[in-house]
Structure formats: C-alpha cells, structure tokens
C-alpha positions in Angstrom: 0.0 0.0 0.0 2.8 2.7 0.8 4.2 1.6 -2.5 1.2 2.4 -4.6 1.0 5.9 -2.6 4.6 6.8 -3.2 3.9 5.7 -6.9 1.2 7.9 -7.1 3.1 10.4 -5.4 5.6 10.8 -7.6 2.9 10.5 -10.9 1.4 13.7 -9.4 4.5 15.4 -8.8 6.3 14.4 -12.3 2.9 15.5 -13.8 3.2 19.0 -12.3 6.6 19.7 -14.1 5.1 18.7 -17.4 4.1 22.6 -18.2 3.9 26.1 -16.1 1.5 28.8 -16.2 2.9 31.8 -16.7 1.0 34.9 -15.5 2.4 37.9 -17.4 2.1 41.4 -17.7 3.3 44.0 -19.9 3.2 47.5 -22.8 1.2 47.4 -25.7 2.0 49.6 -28.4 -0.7 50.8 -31.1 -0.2 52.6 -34.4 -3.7 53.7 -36.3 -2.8 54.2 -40.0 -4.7 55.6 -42.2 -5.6 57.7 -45.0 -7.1 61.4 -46.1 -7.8 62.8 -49.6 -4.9 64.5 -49.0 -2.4 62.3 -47.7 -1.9 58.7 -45.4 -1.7 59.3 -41.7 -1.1 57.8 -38.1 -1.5 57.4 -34.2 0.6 56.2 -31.9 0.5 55.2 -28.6 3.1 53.2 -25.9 0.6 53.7 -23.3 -1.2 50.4 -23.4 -1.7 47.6 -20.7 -1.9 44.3 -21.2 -2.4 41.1 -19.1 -2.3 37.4 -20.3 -1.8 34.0 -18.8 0.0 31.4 -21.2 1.4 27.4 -20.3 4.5 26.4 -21.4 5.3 22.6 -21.1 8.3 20.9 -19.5 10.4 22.4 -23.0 9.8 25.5 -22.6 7.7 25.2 -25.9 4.6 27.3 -25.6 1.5 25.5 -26.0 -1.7 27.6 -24.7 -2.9 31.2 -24.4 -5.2 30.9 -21.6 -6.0 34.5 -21.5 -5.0 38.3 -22.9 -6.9 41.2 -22.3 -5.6 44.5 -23.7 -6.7 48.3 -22.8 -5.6 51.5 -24.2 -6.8 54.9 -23.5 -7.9 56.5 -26.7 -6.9 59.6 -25.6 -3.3 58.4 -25.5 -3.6 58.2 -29.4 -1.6 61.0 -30.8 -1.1 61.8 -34.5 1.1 65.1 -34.0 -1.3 67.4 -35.2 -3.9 68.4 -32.5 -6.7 69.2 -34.7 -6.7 65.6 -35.9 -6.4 64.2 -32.5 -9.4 66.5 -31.1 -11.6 65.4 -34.2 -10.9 61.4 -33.5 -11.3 61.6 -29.8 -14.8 63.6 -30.9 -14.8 61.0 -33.4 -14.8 58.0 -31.1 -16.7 59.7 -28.0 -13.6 59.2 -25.8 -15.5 61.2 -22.9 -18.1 58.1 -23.0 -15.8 55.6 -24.1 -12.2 56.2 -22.8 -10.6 52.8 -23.9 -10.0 50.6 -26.7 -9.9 47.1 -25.6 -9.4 44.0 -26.6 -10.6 40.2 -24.8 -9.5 36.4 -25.7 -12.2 34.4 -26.2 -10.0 31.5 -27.7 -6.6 31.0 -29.0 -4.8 28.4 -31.1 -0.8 28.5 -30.8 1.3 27.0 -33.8 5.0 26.8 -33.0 7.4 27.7 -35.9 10.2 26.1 -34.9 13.1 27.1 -32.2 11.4 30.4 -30.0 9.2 31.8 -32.8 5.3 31.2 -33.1 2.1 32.5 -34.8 -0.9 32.6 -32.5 -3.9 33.1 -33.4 -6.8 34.7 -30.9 -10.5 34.6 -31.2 -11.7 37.9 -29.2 -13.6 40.7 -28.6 -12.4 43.8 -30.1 -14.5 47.2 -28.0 -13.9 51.0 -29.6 -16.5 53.4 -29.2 -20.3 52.0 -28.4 -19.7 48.7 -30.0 -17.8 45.6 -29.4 -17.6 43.0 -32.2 -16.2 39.6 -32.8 -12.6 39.4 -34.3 -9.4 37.2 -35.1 -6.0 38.9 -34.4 -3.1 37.1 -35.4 0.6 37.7 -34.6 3.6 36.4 -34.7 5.5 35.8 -31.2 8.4 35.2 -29.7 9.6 33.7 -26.6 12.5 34.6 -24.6 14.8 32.6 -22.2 13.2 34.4 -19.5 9.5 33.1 -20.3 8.9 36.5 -21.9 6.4 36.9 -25.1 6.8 39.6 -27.8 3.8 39.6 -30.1 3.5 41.8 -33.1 0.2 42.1 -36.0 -2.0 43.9 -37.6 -5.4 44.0 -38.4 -7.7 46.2 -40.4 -11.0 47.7 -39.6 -13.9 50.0 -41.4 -14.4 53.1 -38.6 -18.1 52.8 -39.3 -18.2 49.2 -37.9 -17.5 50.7 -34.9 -20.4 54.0 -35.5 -17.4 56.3 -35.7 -17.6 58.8 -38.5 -14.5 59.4 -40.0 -12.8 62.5 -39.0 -12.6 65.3 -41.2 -11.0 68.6 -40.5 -11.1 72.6 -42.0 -14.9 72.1 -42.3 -14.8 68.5 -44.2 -11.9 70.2 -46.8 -9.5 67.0 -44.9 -11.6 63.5 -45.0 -10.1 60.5 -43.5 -10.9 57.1 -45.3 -12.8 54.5 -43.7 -10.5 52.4 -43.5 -7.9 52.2 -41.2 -5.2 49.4 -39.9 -4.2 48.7 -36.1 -0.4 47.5 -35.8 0.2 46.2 -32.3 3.2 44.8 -30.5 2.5 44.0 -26.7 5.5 42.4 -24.6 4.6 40.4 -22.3 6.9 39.6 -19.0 6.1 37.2 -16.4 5.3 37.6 -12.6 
C-alpha cells in the first residue's frame, strides 16, 4: 500500500513539471494608420496595458494562451497634429468611451520552430459603443526568460465601430474608412 502511494506520489508530482503557467504582464504599443484625400496618416500610442496567462510545457515550448486582455486609453492616441487628435477623440466619443480594448475568447498556438510562433486569438475587439467579434493574429516570440513579444495587424472599417471618420477645416481634410491597427504587446512574467 505505501508503495502504490509513493507511486502515485511521484505521478502527481512528475505530472506537475510537465508545463507552467505563466502569469504575465506588460506594454502594448498601437499605431492607427490611415488615410485622407490628401495624404496617409497615423497614431501612436506606448501607453497600453496588457495582461495574459499562457502554459509552457516541460520544454519550454509554448502551447496555450489561456487568457490576454488588452486596454488603451484612446486619448493616448496621438497623431502630431492636434486638430486631428481633437476630431478622433470627438470621433470615437472618448468622454463616454475612454478605452480601446481587446478580450480572448479562444486561441490556437502553432509553434514555428526554435522560440518563434504565430498565435492566433479569437476575441472581442470594444472601440467606441460597440464591441464586435474578431481574429487577431501575430507572430511571437519567446525569450529565455518566459517572456512573449507579439506583433500584428489587423484592419477595420471606422463605421463598424459608429465612428464617422474624422474630417478637419470644415470636411476640406476627410479621413478614409478604413484604417489598420499595428500592435506589439511584450509580455513579462510575474
């Protein structure tokens, strides 16, 4: 009987060093480009937050994102040129709806070999008054230190979102609809 227990024992605790959650915490970075009838434009921001837990197995190979949750204040958005900034934050109805946000609803992880992998996250993506359903990919690394680096992009229509593209100088400056979110979030655990 004391055999069996120590042999179960020891399956629990070998089981345990088969993977680790990390809990991890981190900068986001978000550029906004775009374009005007007059010429192609951005916002940046560094001022992001961003919180994820991922599992890495016994390797070190990462093989789940169990969460990610990313906020950044609109307002933090800057393009250089005030005017622009004032009409977006108007645009977007930043004194309702301070933050951009985004939520993992699911996420598959496909390991490219050595530290470098794509992942691929089902989530909800929240600007302005309306949240919709979206897949951001990115490709990640992972560092010796259990740290993940993720960079992508992903385009959206403003009006998916009911915000009216900026204009500026009484509608003689339109922005385009369309516009493309770059992010890079690095990601360090606790």
């Amino acid at each position: 009987m004391r055999n069996i227990f120590l042999i179960l024992l020891l399956s629990v605790a070998s089981l345990t060093k088969l993977s680790a959650q990390v809990q991890a915490h981190g900068a986001t970075s978000i550029v906004i480009e775009g374009t005007s009838n007059i010429h192609d434009w951005e916002m940046k921001s560094d001022k992001g937050e961003c919180n994820a837990s991922y599992t890495l197995n016994s390797a070190g190979v990462l093989t789940s994102l169990n969460s990610l949750l990313f906020n950044i204040k609109a307002e933090t958005l800057k393009s250089g040129k005030s005017a622009m900034d004032k009409n977006t934050y108007k645009a977007i109805g930043t004194e309702k709806y301070p933050y951009i946000s985004f939520t993992s609803t699911s996420a598959t992880i496909k390991h490219n070999g050595g530290n470098s992998y794509t992942i691929t996250s089902n989530g909800k993506l929240t600007i302005a008054s309306v949240t919709r359903q979206v897949t951001l990919v990115a490709a990640c690394t992972l560092t010796a230190d259990k740290s993940l680096r993720a960079t992508g992009s992903y385009k959206i229509k403003m009006t998916d979102y009911n915000v009216t593209p900026p204009s500026i100088m009484f509608g003689a400056i339109k922005t385009g609809n369309e516009v493309t979110i770059k992010y890079d979030l690095t990601l360090k655990g606790r």
